[in-house]
N, C-alpha and C positions, 0 to 999 in steps of 0.2 A: 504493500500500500504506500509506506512510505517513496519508494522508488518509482512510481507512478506520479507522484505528487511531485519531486523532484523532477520527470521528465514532464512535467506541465507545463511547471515555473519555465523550465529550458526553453521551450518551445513559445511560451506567450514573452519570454525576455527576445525571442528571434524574433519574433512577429511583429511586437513593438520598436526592436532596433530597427526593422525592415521600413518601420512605417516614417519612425523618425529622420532615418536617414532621406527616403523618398522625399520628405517635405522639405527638408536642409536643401536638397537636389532643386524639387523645384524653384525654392527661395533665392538659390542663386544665378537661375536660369533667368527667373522672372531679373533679378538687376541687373543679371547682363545683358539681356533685352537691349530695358529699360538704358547701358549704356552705350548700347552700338545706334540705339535710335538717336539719343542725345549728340554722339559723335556724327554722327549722319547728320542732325539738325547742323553742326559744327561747320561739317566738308561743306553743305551747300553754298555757307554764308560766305565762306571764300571761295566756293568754283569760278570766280571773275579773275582770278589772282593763280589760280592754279596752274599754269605756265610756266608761272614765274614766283613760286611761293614755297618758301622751305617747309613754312606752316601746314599747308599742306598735306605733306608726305608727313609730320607729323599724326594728322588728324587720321588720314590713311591708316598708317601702322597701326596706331590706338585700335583702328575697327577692323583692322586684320585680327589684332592681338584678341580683340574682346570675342569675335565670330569663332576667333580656332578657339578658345577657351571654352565656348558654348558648345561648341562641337564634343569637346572630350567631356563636358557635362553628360552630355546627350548618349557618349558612347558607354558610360557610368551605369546612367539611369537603364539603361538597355541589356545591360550585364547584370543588373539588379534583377530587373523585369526577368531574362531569361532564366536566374537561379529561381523563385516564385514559380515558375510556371513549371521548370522542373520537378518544383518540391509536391507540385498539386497533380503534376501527373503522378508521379507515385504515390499520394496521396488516393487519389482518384482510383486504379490498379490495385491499389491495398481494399479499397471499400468495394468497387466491383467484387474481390477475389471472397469478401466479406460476406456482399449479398448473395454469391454462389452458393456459399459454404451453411449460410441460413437457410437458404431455402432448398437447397437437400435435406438439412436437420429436419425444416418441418415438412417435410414430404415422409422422410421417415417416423417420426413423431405421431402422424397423421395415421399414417399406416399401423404403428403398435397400437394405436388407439381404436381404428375400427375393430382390430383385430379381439382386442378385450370388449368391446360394446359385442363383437360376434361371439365369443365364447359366452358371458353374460348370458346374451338372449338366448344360446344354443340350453345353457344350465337350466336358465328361469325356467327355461321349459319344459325341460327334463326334471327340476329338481327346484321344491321348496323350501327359502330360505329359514321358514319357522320350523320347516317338517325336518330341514338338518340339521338343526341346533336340540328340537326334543326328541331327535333318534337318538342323538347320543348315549352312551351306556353308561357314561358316570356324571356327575356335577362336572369335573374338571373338563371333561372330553367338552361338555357343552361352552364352558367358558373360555377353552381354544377356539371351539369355532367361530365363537360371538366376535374374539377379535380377529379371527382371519378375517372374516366377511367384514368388519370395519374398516381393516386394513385394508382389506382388496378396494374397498371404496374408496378410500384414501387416494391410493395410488391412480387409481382411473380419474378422480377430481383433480392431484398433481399434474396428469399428462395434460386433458385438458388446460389447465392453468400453464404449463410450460407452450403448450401449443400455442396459446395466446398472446404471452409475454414475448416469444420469438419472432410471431406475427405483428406487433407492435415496433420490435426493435428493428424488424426489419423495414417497416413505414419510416421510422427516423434514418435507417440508413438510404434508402434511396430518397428520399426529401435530400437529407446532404449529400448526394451523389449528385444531386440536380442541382444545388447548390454550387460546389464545386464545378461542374461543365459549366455552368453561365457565370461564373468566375474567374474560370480558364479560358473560357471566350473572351469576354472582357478584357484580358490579360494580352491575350493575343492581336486585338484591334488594337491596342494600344502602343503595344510593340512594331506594327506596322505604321501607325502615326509616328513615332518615331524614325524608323527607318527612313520614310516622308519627309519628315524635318531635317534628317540629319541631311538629304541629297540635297534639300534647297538649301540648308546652312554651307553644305562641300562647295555648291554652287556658287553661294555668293561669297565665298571666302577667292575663288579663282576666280572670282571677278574681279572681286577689289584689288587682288593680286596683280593681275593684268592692269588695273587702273593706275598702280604703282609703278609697273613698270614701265608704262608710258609715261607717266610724270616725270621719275628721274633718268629716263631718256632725254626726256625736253627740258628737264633743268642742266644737264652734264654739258650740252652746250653752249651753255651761259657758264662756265667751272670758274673763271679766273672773276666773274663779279660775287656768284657765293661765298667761294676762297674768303676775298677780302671781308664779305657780309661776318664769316663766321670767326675769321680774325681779331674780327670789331667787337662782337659777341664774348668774345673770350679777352680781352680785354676788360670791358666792361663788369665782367663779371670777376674776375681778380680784383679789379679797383674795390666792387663791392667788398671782398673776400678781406682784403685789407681796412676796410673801413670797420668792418662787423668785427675783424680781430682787435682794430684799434679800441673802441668801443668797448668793448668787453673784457679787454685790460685795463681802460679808466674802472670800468664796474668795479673790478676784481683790486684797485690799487684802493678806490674807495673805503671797500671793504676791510681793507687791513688795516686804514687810517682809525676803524673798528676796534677792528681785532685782531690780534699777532695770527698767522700762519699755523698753523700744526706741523707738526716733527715730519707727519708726510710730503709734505709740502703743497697740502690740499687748500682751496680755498675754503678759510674763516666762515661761517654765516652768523649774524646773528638766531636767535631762535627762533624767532617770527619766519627767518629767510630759511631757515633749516627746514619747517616744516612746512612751508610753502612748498622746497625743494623735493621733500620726499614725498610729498603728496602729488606733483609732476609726475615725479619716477613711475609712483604706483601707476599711473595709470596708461602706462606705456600698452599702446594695442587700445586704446580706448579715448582716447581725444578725439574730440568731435574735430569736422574737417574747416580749415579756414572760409569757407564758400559750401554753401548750401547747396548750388549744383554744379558739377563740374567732374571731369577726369586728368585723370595722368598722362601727360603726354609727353613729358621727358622725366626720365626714372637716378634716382640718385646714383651717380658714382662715376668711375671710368666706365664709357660704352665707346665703341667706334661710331662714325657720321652715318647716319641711313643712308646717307646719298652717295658722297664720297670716304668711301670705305678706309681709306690710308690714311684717315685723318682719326685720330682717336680726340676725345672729349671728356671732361670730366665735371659732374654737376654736384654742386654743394649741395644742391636741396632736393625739391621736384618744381615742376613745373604742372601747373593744373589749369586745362582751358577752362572757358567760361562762359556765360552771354556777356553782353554790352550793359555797362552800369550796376553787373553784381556788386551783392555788399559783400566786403571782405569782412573778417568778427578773429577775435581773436581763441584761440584753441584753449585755453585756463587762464585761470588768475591771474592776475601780476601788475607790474607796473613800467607805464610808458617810459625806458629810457632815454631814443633815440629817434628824431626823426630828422630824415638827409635825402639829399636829391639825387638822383644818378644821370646823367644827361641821358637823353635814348630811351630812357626805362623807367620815368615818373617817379616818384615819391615811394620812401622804403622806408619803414615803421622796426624799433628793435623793440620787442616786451621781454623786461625781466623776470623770471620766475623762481627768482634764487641762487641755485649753482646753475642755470638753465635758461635759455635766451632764443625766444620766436622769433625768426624775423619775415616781414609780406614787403614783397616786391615787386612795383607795379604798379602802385594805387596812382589814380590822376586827382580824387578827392582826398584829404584827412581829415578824421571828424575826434579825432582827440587830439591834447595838449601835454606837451614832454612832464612829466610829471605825474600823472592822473594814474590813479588806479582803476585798474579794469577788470571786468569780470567775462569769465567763458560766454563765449557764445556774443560775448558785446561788440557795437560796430567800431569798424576802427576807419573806415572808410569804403572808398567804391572804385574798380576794377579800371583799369587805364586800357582803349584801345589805339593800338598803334595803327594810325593811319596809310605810313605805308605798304602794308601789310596785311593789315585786317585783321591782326593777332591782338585777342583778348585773353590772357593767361595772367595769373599771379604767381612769381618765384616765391618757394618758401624753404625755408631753411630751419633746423634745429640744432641747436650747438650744448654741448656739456662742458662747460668752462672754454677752455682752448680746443677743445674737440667735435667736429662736426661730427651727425647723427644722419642715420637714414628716415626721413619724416612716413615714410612708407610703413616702419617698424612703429610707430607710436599715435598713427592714425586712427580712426577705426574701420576697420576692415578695407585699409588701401592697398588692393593686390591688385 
């Protein structure tokens, strides 16, 4: 009994993981959608520019990236689907093999049972039950008989009643036999809807593919004005890189005019800034995003160029498209320490969070003052679109003292 119970448990914990996982599946299905639609919205607003637009091939790859992703979702949920449908054909084979094996029982069953109803009535008629109990020759000879003939009654009310209950059990099994076939039908449409999806996702992943490849086709002939574009680019963004170290060494020289150093040679906090600090930490994989809607379109770290391969790149933060006049909000707590201009690239915001320093790059609005404390999720401004270009993204970056951070790592759910 025990072991039966335990293979229950077994079986509705598979059933449940089956079910939970399924939902996780679609939930991510449904935001990848959700972002290859967004990045589509993205491509359109620059297809005037796309000749001549690195942005672009940008927005491109994002919706290659998010399409093949949906794909291997799709390939997932399909390998799920196919174990299920497995398990319910044998399932199904077990209960068939089930209802066979019943309904022999009660054919036999059936059969001992006429057979005593024929013997009975062959007896009754040969032979009276009173007259065989007062033939008897002694008291005791009669009170055998009394319970044979009890018994025998017995036993002919048991088969009955076994005849019944197998007839019964055998209604619940094909009810769930029929259950199970239009279960495993369902299973199987389903599985072809997929299959469906996945050719028009294959489809249109080699489309966009194609569309790329004629892009940086038509941009490689233009190489020696990208070159310089991206020259310009990497410039700019070093100035940044020295500016936000600068900054962040005033913060940290601040800090010790505080408080001495430790023996590690860590930056001091006060305890306000300490737990400020470690309340950042905790929620690493859980910081709301600086913009409400948007994706990733350049990923933290050394990558090579999508376009020109021999050229490697290296990005402090990410980079996350947008619409025109998103509000940018700051990801936690803290306070406004720096606001500085980049020529090119609008207005750059640093927030301190202790040992721990946001910075948004990009705004063309500021709607706070060097100084002010901020709260998660509060505006800090609105999104800069560069005109010639048609690029609306915000740089963001995450630093741990002198150490940049992958902001992908402390996002929530930026994969």
């Amino acid at each position: 009994m025990k072991q039966n119970s335990f293979l229950f448990i077994l079986l509705f914990i598979s059933y449940l993981s089956i079910g939970q996982n399924k939902d996780v599946l679609k939930q991510q299905q449904i935001a990848l959608e959700k972002e290859i639609n967004y990045t589509t919205s993205l491509l359109n607003k620059t297809k005037e520019n796309k000749k001549s637009s690195l942005v672009y091939i940008d927005y491109l790859d994002k919706k290659i990236s998010s399409q093949e992703r949906l794909l291997q979702l799709l390939n997932i949920e399909q390998n799920l689907l196919k174990k299920q449908i497995f398990k319910l054909e044998n399932k199904i084979l077990e209960n068939e093999k089930s209802i066979n094996d019943s309904e022999k029982e009660i054919v036999e069953l059936k059969k001992e049972y006429a057979e005593i109803i024929y013997s009975l009535q062959k007896n009754k008629n040969e032979r009276n039950d009173l007259m065989f109990i007062i033939s008897s020759e002694t008291f005791n000879q009669a009170y055998k008989r009394i319970l044979f003939l009890r018994e025998y009654s017995r036993a002919r009310q048991a088969q009955a009643l076994q005849i019944t209950k197998n007839q019964d059990s055998l209604a619940i099994n094909k009810e769930r036999l029929f259950s199970q076939q239009q279960l495993i039908k369902s299973k199987k449409e389903q599985n072809q809807d997929i299959i469906s999806n996945k050719k028009q996702s294959l489809k249109k992943v080699l489309i966009s593919k194609d569309e790329k490849k004629i892009a940086v086709s038509k941009l490689k002939k233009s190489e020696q004005i990208f070159l310089k574009k991206i020259k310009d680019q990497q410039k700019k963004s070093r100035k940044l890189e020295q500016k936000i170290k600068k900054i962040i060494e005033e913060e940290i020289m601040l800090a010790r005019e505080k408080i001495k150093r430790d023996k590690d040679n860590k930056i001091s906090l006060t305890p306000e800034a300490q737990l400020l600090s470690d309340k950042f930490s905790s929620n690493k994989g859980k910081l709301p995003w600086p913009l409400e809607q948007g994706v990733i379109i350049q990923k933290y770290g050394k990558q090579k160029h999508k376009v020109f391969g021999n050229i490697e790149t290296f990005n402090n933060g990410i980079n996350i498209a947008t619409n025109k006049n998103a509000i940018i909000r700051s990801v936690f707590d803290g306070k406004i320490s720096r606001i500085f201009f980049i020529k090119g690239e609008g207005k750059a915001v640093l927030i301190n969070h202790g040992e721990f320093f946001t910075v948004y790059s990009g705004l063309e609005e500021v709607k706070v003052k060097l100084g002010d404390n901020i709260l998660s999720k509060e505006e800090i401004g609105r999104v800069l679109t560069r005109e010639n270009d048609n690029r609306t993204e915000l740089h963001f970056e995450i630093w741990q003292g002198y150490d940049k951070q992958d902001p992908s790592l402390w996002l929530f759910e930026a994969f």
